[in-house]
N, C-alpha and C positions, 0 to 999 in steps of 0.2 A: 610608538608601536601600534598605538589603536588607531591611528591615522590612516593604515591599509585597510583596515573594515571596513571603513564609511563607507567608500562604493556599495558595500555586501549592504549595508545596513540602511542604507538611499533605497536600493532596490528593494530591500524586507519591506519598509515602510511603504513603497509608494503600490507595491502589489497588495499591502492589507488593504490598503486606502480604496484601491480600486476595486478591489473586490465589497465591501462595504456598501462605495460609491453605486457601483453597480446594483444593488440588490435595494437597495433604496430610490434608487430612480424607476425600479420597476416596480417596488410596493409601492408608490406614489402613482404614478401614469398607468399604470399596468390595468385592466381591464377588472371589474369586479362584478360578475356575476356569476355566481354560482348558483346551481341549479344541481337537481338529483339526479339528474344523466352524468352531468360532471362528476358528481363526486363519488359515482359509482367505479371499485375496482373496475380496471383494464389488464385482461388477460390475452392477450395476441388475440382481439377480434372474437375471442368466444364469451358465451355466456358464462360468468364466475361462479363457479360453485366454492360451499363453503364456506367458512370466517376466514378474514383474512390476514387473521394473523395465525397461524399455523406453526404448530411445533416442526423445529428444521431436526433433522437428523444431525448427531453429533459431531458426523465426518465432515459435513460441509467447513465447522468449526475448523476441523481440525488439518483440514487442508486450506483453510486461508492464514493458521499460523506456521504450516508448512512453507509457502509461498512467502511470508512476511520474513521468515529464517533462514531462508536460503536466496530473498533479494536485499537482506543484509550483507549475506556471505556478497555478493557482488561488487556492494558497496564498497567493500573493504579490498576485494582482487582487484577492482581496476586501476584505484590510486597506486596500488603495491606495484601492480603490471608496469605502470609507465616509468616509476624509479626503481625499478629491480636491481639497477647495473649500480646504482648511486650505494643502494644498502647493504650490498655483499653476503657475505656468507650468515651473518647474523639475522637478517631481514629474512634471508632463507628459509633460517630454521624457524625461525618464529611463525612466520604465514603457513610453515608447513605444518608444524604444530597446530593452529588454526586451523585449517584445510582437515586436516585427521580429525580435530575434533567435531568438522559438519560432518565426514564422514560417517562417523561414528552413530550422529545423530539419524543420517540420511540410513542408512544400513537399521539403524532399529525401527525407524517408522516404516519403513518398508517389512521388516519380519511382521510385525503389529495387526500390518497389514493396511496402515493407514490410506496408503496409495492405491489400492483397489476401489474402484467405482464400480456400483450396483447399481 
């Protein structure tokens, strides 16, 4: 049965490999001069004001795990979409149980007000 992974798991390996690979050939070869023009922040071409690490507002948080929740939920519709016909009426309820429950979620972060951009 674990015979069908291999392909899955040839390609895991050989993308970490390369990525690795990659970032090593460029810390090796790669140019090394740094200088205090380089290392100064880049702001689209203006001069940087302030530290640059700057306290983010909360909402930014809380719409990238808005984003992260609801391209779960995708995750999860589009396998369900292509066997819909295969799971019948129990596949149904269950995704729609599912489905209500992002609802649920999408409807209070919106009261919250989370989806409001200032």
């Amino acid at each position: 049965m674990l015979e069908t992974y291999l392909p899955l798991a040839i390609i895991l390996a050989l993308a970490v490999f390369m990525g690795f690979f990659v970032v090593l050939l460029g810390t090796i070869f790669g140019p090394r001069r740094p200088t205090q023009r380089k290392g100064a922040p880049y702001e689209s071409g203006m001069i940087p004001y302030g530290p640059g690490t700057r306290r983010m507002n909360v909402s930014y948080y809380l719409v990238a795990v808005l984003f992260i929740l609801f391209d779960i939920e995708i995750v999860f519709v589009l396998p369900w979409a292509v066997i819909f016909r295969e799971l019948g009426t129990p596949g149904l309820v269950v995704m729609g149980f599912f489905l209500v429950v992002l609802e649920i979620v999408f409807v209070y972060a919106w009261k919250k007000g989370a989806l409001e951009w200032e």
